[in-house]
N, C-alpha and C positions, 0 to 999 in steps of 0.2 A: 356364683357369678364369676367370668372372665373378666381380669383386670390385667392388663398388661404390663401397671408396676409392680405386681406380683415378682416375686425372682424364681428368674427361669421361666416365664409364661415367656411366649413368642405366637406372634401372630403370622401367618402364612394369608397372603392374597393377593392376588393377580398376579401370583410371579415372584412376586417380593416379600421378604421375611422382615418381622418388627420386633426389634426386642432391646426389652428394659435387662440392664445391669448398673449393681451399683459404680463399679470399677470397673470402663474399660480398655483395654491393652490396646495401643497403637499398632502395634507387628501383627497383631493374629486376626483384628476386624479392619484396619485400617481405618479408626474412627478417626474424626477431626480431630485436629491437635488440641483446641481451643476446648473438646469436650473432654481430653481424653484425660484420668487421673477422675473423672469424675461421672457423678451417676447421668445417667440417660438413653432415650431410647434409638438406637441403632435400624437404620434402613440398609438391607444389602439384599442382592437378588438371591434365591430361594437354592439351594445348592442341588437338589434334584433336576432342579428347570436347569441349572449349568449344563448338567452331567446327561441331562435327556435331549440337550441341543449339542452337544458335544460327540454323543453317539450318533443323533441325528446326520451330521456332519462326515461324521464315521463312514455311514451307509452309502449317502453321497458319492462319498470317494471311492469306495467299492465296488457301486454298479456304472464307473464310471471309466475304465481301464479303457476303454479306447476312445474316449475322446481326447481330443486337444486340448491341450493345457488351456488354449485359447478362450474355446466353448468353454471349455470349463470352470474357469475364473467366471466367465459372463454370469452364468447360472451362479455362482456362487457368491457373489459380490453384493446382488440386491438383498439375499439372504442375512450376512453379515453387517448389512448399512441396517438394516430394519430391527433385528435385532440389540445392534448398537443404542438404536435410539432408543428403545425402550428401554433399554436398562442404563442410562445416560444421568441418574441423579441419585442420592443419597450415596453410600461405601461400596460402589461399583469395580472401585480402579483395580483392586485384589483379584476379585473374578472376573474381571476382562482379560487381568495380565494369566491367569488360570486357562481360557479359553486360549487364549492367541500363541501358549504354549502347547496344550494339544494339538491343534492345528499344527503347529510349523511339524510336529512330529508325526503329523496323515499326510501331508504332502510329501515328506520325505519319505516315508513308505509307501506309499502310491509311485514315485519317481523309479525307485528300486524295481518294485513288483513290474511294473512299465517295461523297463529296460534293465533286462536280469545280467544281460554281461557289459554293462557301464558300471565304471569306478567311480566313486565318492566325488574328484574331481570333475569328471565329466561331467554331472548331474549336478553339478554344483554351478557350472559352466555354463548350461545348457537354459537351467529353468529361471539361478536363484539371482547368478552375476548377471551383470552389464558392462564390461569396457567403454572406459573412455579413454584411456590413452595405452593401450597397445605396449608393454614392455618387453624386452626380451626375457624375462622368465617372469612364474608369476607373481614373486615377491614386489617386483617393480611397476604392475600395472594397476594403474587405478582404475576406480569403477567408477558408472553412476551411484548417487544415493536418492531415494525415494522418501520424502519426509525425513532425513539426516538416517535411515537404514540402509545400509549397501546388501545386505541379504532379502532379497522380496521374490516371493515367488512370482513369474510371469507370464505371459503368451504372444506371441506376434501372427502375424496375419500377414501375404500378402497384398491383401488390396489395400486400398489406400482411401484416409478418410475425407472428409469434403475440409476437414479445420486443419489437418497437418499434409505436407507434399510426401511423406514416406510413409514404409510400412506402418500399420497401427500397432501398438505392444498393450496390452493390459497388464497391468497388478494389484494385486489380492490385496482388498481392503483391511488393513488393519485395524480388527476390531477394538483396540485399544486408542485409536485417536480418529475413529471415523465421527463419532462426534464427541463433546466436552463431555467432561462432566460436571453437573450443576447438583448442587445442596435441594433437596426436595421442597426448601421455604422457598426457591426461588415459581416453585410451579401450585402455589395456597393461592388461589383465586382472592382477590381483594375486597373488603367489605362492601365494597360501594358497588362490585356488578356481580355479587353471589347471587343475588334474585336475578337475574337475567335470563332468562328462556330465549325459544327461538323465536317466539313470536313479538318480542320486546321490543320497544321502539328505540331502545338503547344498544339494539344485536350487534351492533359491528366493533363496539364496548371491548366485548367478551373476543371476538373475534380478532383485535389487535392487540388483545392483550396475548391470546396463543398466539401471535405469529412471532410476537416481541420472543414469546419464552423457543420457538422454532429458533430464531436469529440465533439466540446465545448460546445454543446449544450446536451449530454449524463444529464441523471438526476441520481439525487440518485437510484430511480425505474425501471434502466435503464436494458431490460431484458440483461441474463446472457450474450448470445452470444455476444450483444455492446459490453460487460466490458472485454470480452478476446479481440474485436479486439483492444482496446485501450491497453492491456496488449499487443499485440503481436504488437504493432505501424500498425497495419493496413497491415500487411504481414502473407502469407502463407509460414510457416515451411516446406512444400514439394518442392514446385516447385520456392517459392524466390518470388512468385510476390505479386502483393496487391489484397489484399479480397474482397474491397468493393469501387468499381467504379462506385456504383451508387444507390442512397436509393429507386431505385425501384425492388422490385424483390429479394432482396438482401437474406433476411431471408431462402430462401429455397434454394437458391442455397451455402448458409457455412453447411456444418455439423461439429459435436463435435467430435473427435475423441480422443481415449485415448492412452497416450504415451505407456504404459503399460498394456496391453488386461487385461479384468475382468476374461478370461476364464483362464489366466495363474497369476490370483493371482493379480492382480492391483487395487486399489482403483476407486472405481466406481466413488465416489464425493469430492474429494479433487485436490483443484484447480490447482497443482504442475502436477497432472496427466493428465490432460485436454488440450488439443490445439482445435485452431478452425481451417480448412481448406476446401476450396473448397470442393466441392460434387464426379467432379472426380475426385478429388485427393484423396479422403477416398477411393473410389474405386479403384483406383491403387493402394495405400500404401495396402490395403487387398489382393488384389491378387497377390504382390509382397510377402505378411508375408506366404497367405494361409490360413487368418482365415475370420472368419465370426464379431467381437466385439474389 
């Protein structure tokens, strides 16, 4: 029989590996501090699954030499947020910070292979800075910083969005704070709605309680739409009810809508202007105003 306090048993599922030690090391699992010096069973994602998304990635970047860094972040960003979240609870932070160095090292080989007679600075220049003030050499000139990093790889575009007046710029999610991380007791279902099925008359129970555990688990690189629901507590401004009953599907059924029309003079990207609500609910609140924005 399988017993996982066994030493040395490890359980391998869905991704994620379990395993009992009676001792263990802070530096080498990154276990809680609280457990660490003492026995217990360790959650961290499976290091094959790393190594098999990490190649994954790989490829990506390979059959991907001539697009635009542009496109190419786009494609790659839903990739990294999805992933994030999955593996967003138990001794993560280690194999994120594993992941997010690969990466910076297919990007920069990618950039090389791209443009074979640009220098180190060029390419440095082009993908990874951003200037915001202009020095005369480059020891003097400061950058932007993205989440307090000045190295972020990027893309610009171009046209222009409908929330900001200038070009648009993308940057590559970083898979180490695109969402938190959370202790895997924060996601044990609670005694009182573990019987709960779909068909329960208590369903929306179980339903607030995953959006509760969605909330806390939002990252710093959490896209905009997350950070108005958490601004708006998970409620729709039109009709009173809640936005997000369920992380599937979710993204295209909110749109942005603006309190104040662009076409009667309203701030296109300033947060004060902005609510998120249901899809038909922009479409009623417009055919109620009469406008199109």
């Amino acid at each position: 029989m399988f017993r996982l306090k066994d030493k040395g048993s490890q359980l391998d599922f869905i991704g994620y590996t379990l395993k009992y030690q009676d001792k263990w090391s802070i530096k080498r699992h990154v276990f809680y501090t609280d457990h660490a010096g003492s026995r217990g069973i360790a959650l961290y994602p499976n290091k094959d699954k790393v190594k098999t998304f990490i190649d994954k990635i790989r490829e990506i970047f390979k059959k991907s030499m001539n697009l635009y860094s542009y496109n190419l972040i786009a494609r790659l960003n839903s990739i990294f947020i999805g992933w994030s979240n999955y593996y967003n609870m138990g001794n993560s932070s280690h194999y994120r910070d594993t992941v997010r160095n690969a990466i910076y090292h297919i990007v920069w080989k990618w950039a090389k292979r791209k443009h074979r007679k640009w220098g180190r600075i060029k390419i440095a220049s082009y993908y990874f800075l951003t200037p915001k003030v202009l020095g005369t050499k480059r020891y003097n000139t400061q950058y932007f910083k993205v989440i307090n990093v000045k190295w972020v790889f990027h893309g610009k575009t171009n046209s222009k969005s409908r929330y900001i007046d200038n070009s648009k710029t993308i940057y590559l999610v970083d898979v180490g704070n695109a969402s938190q991380l959370l202790t895997f007791r924060k996601y044990v279902i609670l005694r009182n709605i573990i019987g709960i099925h779909a068909y329960h008359k208590d369903y929306m129970k179980i339903i607030e309680f995953n959006t509760n555990v969605n909330f806390k688990a939002l990252g710093k690189s959490a896209p905009f739409k997350q950070r108005l629901i958490v601004k708006q507590n998970n409620i729709c401004p039109h009709c009173k009810g809640t936005l997000m009953e369920s992380s599937i599907g979710w993204n295209k059924a909110l749109h942005i809508h603006h309190i104040n029309l662009i076409a009667k003079g309203g701030a296109r990207n300033k947060i004060d202007n902005l609510v998120l609500i249901h899809s038909w609910c922009h479409k009623d609140q417009h055919r109620r105003n009469g406008s199109h924005k």
